[in-house]
C-alpha positions as CSV (number, residue, x, y, z in Angstrom):
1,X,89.3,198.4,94.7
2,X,89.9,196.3,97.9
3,X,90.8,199.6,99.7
4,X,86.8,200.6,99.6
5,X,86.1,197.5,102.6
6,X,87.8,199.5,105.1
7,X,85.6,202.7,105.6
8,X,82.8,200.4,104.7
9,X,83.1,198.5,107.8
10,X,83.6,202.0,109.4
11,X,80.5,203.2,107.8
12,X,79.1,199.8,109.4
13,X,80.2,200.2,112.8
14,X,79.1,203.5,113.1
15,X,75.3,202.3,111.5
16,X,75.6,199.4,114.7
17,X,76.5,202.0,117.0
18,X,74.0,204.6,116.2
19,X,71.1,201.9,116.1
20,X,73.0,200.5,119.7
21,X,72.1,204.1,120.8
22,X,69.0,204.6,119.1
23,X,67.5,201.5,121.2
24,X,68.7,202.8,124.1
25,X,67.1,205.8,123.8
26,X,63.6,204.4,122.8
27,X,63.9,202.2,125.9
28,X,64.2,205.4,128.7
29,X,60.9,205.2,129.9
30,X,60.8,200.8,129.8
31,X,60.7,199.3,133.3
32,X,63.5,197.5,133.8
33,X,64.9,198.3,130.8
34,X,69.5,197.8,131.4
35,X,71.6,200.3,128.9
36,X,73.3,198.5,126.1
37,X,76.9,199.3,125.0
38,X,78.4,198.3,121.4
39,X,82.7,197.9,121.6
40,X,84.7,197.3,118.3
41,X,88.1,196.0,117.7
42,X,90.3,196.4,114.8
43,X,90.9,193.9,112.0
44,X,93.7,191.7,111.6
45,X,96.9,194.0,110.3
46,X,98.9,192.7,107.5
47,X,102.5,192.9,107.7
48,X,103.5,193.4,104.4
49,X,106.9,194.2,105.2
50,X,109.5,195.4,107.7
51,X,111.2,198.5,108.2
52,X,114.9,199.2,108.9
53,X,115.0,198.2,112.7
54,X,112.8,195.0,111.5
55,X,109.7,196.1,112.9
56,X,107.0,194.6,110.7
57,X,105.1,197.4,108.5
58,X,101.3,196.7,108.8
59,X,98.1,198.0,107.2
60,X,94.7,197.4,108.8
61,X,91.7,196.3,107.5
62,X,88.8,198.0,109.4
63,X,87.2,197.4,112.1
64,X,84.5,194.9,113.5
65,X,81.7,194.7,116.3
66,X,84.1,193.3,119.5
67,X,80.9,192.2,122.0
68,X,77.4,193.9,122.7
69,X,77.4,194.4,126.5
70,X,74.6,195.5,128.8
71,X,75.3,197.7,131.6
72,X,73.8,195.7,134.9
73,X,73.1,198.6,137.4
74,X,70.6,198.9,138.9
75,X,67.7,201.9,137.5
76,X,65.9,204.2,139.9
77,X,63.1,202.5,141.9
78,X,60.1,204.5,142.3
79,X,56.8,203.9,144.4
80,X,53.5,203.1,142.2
81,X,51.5,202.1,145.2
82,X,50.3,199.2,143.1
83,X,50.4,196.1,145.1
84,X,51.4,194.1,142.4
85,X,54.3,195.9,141.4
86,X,58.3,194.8,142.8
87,X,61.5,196.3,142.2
88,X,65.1,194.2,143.2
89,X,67.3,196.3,145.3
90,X,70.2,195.0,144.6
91,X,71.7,191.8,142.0
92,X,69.2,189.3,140.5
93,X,66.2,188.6,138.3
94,X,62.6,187.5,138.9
95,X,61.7,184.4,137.1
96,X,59.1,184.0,134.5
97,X,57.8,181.3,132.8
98,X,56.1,182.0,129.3
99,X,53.9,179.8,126.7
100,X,56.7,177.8,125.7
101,X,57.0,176.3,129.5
102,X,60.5,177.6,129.4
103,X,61.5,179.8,132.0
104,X,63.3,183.4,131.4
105,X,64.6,186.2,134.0
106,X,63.5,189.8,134.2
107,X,64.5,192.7,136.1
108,X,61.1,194.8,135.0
109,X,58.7,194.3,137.9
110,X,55.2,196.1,136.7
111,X,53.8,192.8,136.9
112,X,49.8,192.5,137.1
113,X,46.9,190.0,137.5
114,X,45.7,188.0,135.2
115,X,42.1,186.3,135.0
116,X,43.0,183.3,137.3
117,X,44.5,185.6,140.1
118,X,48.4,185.1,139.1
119,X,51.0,187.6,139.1
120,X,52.0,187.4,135.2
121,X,54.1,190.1,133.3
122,X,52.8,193.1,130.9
123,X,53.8,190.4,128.6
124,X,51.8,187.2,129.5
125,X,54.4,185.3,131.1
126,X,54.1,183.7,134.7
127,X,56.0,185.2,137.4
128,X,57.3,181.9,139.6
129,X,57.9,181.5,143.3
130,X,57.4,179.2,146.0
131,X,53.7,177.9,146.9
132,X,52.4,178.2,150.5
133,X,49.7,175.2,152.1
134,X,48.0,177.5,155.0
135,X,50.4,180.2,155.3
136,X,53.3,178.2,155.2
137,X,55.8,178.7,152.3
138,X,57.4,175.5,150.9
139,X,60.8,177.2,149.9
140,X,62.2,173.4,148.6
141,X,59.5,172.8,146.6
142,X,59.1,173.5,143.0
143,X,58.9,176.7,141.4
144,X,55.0,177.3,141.1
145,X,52.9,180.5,139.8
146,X,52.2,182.5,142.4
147,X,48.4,183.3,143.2
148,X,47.1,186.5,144.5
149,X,43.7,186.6,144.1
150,X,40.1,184.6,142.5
151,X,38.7,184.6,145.7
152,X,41.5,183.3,148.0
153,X,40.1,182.1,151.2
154,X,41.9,181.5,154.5
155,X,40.8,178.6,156.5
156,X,38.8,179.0,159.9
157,X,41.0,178.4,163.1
158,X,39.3,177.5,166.8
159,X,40.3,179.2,169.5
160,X,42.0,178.3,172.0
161,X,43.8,181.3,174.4
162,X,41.5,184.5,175.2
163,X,42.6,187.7,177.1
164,X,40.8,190.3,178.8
165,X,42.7,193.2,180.2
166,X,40.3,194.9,182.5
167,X,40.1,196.8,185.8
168,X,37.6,196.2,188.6
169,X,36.7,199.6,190.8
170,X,37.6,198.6,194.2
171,X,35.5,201.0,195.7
172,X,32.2,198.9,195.0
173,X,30.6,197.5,197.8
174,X,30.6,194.0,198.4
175,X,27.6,192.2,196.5
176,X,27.9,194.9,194.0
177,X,29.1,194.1,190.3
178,X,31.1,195.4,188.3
179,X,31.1,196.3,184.5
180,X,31.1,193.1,182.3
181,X,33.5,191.8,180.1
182,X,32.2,190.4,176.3
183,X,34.9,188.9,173.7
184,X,33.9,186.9,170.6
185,X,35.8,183.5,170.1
186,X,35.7,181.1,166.9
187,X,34.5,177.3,166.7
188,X,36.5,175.2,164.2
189,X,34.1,176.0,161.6
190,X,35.3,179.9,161.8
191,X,31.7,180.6,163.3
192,X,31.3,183.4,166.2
193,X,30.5,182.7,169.9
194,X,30.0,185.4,172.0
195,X,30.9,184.5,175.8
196,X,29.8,187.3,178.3
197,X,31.8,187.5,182.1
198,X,29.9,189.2,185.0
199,X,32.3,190.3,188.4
200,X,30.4,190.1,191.6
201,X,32.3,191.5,194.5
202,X,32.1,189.4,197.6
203,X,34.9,190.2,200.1
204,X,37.6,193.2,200.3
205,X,39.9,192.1,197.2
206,X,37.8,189.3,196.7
207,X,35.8,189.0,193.5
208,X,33.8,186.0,191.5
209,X,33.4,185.5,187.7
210,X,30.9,183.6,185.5
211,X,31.6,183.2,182.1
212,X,28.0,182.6,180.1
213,X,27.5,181.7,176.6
214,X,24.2,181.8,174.5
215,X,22.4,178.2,175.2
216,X,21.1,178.5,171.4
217,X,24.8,178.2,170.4
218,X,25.7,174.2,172.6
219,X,23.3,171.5,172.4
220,X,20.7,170.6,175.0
221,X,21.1,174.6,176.5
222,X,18.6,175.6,178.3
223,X,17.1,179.1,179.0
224,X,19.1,182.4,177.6
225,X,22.3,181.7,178.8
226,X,24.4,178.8,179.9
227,X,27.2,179.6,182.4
228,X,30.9,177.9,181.0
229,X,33.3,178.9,183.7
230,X,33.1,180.5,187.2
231,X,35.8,181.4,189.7
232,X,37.5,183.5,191.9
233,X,40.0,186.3,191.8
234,X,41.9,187.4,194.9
235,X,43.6,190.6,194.7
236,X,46.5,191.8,196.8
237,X,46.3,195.0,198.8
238,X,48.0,196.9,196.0
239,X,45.5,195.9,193.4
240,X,47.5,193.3,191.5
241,X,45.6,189.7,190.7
242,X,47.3,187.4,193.4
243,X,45.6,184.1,193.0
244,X,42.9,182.5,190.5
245,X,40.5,179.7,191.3
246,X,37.7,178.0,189.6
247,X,37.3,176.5,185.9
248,X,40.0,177.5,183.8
249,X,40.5,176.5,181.2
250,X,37.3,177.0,180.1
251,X,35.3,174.1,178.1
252,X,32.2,174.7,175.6
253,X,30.5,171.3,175.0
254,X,29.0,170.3,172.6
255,X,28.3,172.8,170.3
256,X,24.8,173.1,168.2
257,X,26.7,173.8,164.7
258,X,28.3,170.7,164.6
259,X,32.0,171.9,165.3
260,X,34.8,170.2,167.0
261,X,33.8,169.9,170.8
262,X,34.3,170.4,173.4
263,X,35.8,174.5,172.6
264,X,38.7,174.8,175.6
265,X,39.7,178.2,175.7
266,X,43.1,178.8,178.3
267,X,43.3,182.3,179.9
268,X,41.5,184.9,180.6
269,X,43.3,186.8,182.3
270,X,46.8,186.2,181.9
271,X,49.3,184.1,183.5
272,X,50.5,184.1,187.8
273,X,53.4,186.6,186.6
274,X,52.0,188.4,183.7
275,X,48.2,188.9,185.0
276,X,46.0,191.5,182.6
277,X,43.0,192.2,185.0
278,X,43.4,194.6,188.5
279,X,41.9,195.9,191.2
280,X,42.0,200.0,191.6
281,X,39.8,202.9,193.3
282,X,39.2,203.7,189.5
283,X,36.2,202.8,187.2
284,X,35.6,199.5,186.0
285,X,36.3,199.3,182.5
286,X,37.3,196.6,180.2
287,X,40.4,197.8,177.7
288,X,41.0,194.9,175.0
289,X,39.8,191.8,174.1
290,X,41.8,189.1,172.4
291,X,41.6,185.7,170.7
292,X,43.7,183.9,168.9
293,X,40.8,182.5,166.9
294,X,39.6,183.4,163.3
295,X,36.6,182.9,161.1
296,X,37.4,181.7,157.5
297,X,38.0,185.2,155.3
298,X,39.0,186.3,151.7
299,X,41.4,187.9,150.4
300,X,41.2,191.7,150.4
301,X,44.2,192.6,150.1
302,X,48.3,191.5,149.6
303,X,51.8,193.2,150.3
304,X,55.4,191.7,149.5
305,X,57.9,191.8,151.6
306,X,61.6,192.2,151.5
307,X,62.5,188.3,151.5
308,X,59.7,188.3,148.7
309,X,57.1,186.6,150.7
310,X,53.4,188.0,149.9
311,X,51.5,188.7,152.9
312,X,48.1,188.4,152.5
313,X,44.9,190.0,154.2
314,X,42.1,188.8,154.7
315,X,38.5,190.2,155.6
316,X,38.7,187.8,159.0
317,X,41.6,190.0,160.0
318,X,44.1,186.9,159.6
319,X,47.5,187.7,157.9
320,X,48.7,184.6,155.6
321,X,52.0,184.1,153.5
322,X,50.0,183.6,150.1
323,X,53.7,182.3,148.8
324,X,57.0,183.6,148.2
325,X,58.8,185.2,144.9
326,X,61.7,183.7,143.8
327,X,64.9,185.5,142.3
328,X,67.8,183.9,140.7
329,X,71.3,184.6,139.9
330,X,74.1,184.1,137.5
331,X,77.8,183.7,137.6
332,X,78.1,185.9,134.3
333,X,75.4,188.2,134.1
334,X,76.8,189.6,130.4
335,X,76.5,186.0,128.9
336,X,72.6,186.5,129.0
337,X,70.7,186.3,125.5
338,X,68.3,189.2,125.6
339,X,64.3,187.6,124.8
340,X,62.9,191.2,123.9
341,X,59.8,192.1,126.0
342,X,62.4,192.7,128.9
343,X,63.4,189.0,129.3
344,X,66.7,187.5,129.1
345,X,67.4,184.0,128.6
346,X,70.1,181.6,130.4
347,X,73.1,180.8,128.2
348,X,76.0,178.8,128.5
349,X,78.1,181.9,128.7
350,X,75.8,183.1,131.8
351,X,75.8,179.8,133.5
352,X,72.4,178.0,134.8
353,X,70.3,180.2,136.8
354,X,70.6,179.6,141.1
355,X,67.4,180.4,142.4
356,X,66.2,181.4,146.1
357,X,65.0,183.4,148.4
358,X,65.7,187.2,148.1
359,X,68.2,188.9,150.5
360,X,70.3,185.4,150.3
361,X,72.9,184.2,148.5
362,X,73.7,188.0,147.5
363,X,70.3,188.2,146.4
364,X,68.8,191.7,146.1
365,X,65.6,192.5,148.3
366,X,62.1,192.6,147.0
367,X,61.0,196.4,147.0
368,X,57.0,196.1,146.8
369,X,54.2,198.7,145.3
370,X,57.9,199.6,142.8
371,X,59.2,199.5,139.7
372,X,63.0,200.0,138.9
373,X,63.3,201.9,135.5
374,X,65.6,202.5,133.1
375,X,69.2,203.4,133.8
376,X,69.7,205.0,130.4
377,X,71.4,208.0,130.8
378,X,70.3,210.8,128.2
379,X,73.2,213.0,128.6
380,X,75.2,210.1,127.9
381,X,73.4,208.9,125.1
382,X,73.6,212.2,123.5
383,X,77.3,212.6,123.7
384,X,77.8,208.9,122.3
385,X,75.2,209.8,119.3
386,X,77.4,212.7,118.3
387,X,80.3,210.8,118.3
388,X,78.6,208.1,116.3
389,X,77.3,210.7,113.8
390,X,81.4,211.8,113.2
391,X,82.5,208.6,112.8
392,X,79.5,207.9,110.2
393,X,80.4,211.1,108.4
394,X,84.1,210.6,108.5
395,X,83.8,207.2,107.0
396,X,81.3,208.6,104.3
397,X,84.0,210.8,102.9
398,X,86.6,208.7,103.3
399,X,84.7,206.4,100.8
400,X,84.2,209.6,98.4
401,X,87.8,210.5,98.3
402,X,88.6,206.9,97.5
403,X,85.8,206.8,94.6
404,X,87.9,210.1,93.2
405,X,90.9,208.3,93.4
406,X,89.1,205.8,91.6
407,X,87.8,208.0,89.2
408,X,91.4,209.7,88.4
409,X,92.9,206.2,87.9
410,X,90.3,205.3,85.6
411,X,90.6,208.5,83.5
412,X,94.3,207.6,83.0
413,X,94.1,205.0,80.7
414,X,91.2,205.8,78.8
């Protein structure tokens, strides 16, 4: 009888539903993973007549799967402390590119390393971004994998500004010295030079400075050490560096290792309003040291930042932008075609994917050393299963009592 097709699409929709919820369920614990949701709508009623008032009489038909929708929110976002790992705080996906060349979108961030020091899913697929040439991030160019290790190295740079924040003890008597200063600086090959600076006191407020650097390290240096710079430094009666005279900048020549010479370092010891070295009755002492040189490192370590931009360390101390993550959007975020493996695919229902920088464009932030989970909801999930399991169950017996009726029609004309 035709009658049977209407609790069998029951019996159907309730069999969707409960495997709808069954997959959510399996999925609690899968990074990433979004909640799915199963609506029905009724089938088309036929009027097969009308009553007194002439509204039409109608039977249904059953019912039929309406759309499969995925619930969008964002999951909780917990610290693993594994520098690979990013969560998005907020709307996007991070973009992959698999075997196939063909790129898909993921909310799950437990990405890892592979072999050649990418960032690649559990899965295998490429997590893209934006390269960077020397710390600068290219954020026009194209989409790129993203490296994060196989012994990245970041190029030497030369100095060229030193400090030295110091104090000289004006107490000492004139022709005395004072505590020296020692800072290392860097040729354009990344190697070390270690210049030395004596103080000799030679009036009241009056001091002079020789800045010496081994003669092994220049060419045609002579004896230990070959003096670089020498000057002056007048100090006002309240201890504060009035004046400055003699060779600065200083200038290395030519240097024994074959680096870019001469080495012209600005400084000291600061500038005519912002001076780091004084004279007070207290010991002499020098505090810091700086340069803004570096010898080449590698890579010991990496951090991502909000905007997505891996900051990398480096055993020379240097911090470099190793590239940038990329995370796109979509104008319909339920048109996506689900990939499996916690990848969704562009459709023409979701629209093309606009990709850029995180925290633009309505963008979520990158959260690093995260993972966002699941947003299933057990509770939920539990209440929904029961009220699948009814609707199964009602259907079931609605297709017995018809098979009676069946039964008893059949026994009347035999």
């Amino acid at each position: 009888m035709g009658a049977f097709a209407t609790p069998l699409s029951g019996l159907n929709a309730a069999q969707e539903l409960l495997q709808t919820i069954s997959n959510n369920l399996s999925n609690m614990n899968t990074a990433g993973f979004k909640d799915g949701n199963l609506t029905f709508s009724d089938v088309f009623s036929q009027a097969n007549a009308t009553n007194g008032s002439g509204d039409p009489m109608q039977t249904g038909f059953g019912v039929a799967e309406s759309s499969t929708d995925s619930n969008f929110t964002e999951g909780n976002i917990s610290s693993t402390n594994i520098q690979s790992n990013m969560a998005l705080l907020g709307d996007g996906f991070f973009v992959t590119r698999g075997a196939n060349g063909l790129p898909e979108y993921t909310r799950a961030g437990n990405f890892t390393n592979n072999n050649a020091g990418q960032l690649i899913t559990p899965s295998g697929e490429l997590l893209l971004g934006y390269g960077a040439v020397n710390g600068v991030v290219n954020a026009t160019g194209a989409l790129q994998p993203l490296q994060v290790g196989l012994g990245l190295t970041s190029p030497p740079v030369a100095s060229t500004l030193i400090g030295i924040t110091a104090n000289l003890n004006s107490d000492t008597a004139i022709g005395g010295f004072a505590t020296g200063s020692s800072l290392t600086v860097y040729d354009s090959l990344g190697s070390a030079h270690t210049l030395s600076v004596s103080y000799t006191k030679t009036a009241a407020n009056t001091w002079t400075f020789a800045v010496t650097i081994p003669s092994a390290d220049i060419t045609g240096g002579t004896g230990a050490t070959t003096t670089v710079g020498s000057g002056t430094l007048n100090f006002s009666s309240s201890g504060a560096l009035a004046s400055t005279t003699g060779v600065v900048p200083i200038s290395i020549p030519t240097l024994a290792d074959g680096a870019t010479s001469p080495l012209i370092l600005s400084g000291p010891f600061g500038t005519a309003t912002n001076p780091t070295i004084t004279q007070t009755a207290s010991p002499s002492a020098t505090s810091a040291t700086t340069t803004d040189g570096f010898a080449s490192g590698t890579l010991s370590s990496y951090a991502i930042q909000p905007n997505g931009t891996i900051e990398g360390t480096f055993t020379s101390g240097k911090t470099l932008a190793l590239g940038q993550v990329a995370v796109a959007s979509f104008a319909n975020n339920q048109g996506l075609a689900n990939a499996g493996s916690n990848n969704y695919q562009a459709t023409v229902a979701s629209g093309a994917a606009v990709i850029g920088i995180a925290g633009t464009g309505g963008r979520g932030t990158v959260v690093g050393g995260s993972v966002e989970g699941s947003n299933v909801d057990i509770a939920t999930e539990f209440a929904r299963l029961i009220v699948a399991q009814q609707a199964y169950g009602a259907n079931a017996k609605s297709i017995t009592t018809f098979n009676q009726v069946s039964q008893a029609t059949l026994a009347m004309i035999q």
